[in-house]
C-alpha positions in Angstrom: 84.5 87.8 92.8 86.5 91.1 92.3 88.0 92.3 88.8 91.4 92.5 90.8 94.6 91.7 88.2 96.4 89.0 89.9 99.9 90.6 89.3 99.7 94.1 90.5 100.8 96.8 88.2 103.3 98.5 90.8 105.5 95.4 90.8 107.9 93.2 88.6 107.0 89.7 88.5 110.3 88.5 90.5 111.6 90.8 93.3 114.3 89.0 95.8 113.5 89.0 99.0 116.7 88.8 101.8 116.9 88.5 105.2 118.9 90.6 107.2 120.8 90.9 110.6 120.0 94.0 111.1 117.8 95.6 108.3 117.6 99.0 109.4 121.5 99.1 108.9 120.9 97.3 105.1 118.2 99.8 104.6 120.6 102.7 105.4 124.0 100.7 103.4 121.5 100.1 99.8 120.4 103.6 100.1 123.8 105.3 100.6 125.9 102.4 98.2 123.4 101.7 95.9 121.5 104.3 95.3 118.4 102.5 96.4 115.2 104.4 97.2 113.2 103.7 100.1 109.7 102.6 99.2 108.0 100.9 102.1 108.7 99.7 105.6 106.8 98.5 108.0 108.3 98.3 111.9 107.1 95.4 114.3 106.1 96.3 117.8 110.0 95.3 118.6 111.6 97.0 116.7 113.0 95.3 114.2 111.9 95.9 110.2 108.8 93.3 109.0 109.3 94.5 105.5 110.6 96.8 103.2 110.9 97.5 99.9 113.5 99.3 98.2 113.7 100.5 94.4 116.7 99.8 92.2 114.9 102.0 89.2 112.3 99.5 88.0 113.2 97.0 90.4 112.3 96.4 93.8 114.0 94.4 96.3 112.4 93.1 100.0 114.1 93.0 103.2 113.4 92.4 106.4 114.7 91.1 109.6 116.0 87.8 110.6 113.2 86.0 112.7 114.5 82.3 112.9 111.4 81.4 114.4 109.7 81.2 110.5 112.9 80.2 108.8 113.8 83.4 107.9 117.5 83.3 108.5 120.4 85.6 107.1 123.4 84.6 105.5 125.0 85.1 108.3 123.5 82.8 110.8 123.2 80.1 108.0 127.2 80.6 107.3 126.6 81.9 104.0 124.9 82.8 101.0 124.3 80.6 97.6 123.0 83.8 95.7 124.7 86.7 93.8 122.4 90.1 93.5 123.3 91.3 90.0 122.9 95.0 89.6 123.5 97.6 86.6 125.1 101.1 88.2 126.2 104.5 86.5 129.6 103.9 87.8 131.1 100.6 88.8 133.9 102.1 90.6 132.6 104.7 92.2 129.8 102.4 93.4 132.8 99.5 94.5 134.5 102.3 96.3 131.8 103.1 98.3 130.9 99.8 99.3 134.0 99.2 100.7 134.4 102.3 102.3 130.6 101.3 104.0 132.1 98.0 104.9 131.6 95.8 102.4 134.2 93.0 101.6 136.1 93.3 98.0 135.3 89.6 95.6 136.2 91.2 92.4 137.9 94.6 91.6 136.3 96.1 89.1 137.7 95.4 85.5 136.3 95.2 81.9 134.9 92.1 80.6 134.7 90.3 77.3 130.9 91.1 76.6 131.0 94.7 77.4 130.3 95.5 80.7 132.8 96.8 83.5 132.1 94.5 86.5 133.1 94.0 90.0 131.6 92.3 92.9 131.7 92.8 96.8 129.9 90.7 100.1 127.7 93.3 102.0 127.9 93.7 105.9 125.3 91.4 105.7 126.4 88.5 104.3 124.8 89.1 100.8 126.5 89.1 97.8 126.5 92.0 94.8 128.1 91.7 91.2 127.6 94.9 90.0 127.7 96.3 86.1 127.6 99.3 84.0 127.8 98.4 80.3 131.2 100.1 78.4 130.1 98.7 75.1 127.3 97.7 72.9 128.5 93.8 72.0 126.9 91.8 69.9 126.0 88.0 70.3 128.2 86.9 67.6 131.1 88.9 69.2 130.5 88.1 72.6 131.0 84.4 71.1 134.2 85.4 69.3 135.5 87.5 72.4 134.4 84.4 74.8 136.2 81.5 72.0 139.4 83.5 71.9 140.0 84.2 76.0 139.8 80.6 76.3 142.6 80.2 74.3 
């Protein structure tokens, strides 16, 4: 048996990992949008991406193509998507404006909220969803409480 640590240094514990119609395209939109940096990618005989891996700072999201034959399907040929990608930015407007300039459908315009961020959200070409953040103030629990108790009034 090999000393090998079981959870690999180079890697969080939880990375998503999305399908995509069309990953080269995603590849190209998270780079540009996003910021994201290209770490990996690895190109079947057809084509079409097997894997990739891009980094979001210390994060690293997995993509590849759609290939229905293994279940891997995107939101888009399953009619939709039951999970939100949540990701902090330097500038949430400037980040909202590009997605939507890259094709990216508008959920939420950005605006502040109670707990100190300035959020907004968009759908990617791709069917995915992104609620993105950058943090306008340092909020405490106990505030966030009071802030939450008092908009519900």
């Amino acid at each position: 048996m090999t000393d090998v640590d079981p959870i690999p240094s180079e890697y969080p514990r939880l990375s998503p990992y999305l399908a995509v119609d069309n990953a080269n395209a995603a590849i190209e939109f998270y780079c540009q949008v996003l910021d994201a940096v290209l770490r990996l990618r690895l190109d079947g005989p057809d084509g079409k991406v097997g894997h990739a891996e891009l980094e979001f700072g210390t994060s690293i999201l997995m993509l590849a193509d759609e290939f229905a034959e293994a279940g891997n399907q995107s939101p888009k040929s399953l009619g939709g998507t039951a999970v939100t990608l949540s990701l902090y930015v330097g500038d949430v407007d400037a980040v909202h404006a590009r997605a939507l300039a890259a094709g990216a459908v508008e959920l939420r315009a950005p605006s502040d909220q109670f707990y100190g961020d300035r959020t907004a959200g968009f759908e990617d070409p791709f069917g995915h969803r992104w609620f993105i953040a950058s943090r306008i103030e340092d909020v405490s629990p106990e505030e966030m409480q009071r802030r939450s108790a008092a908009s519900q009034n």
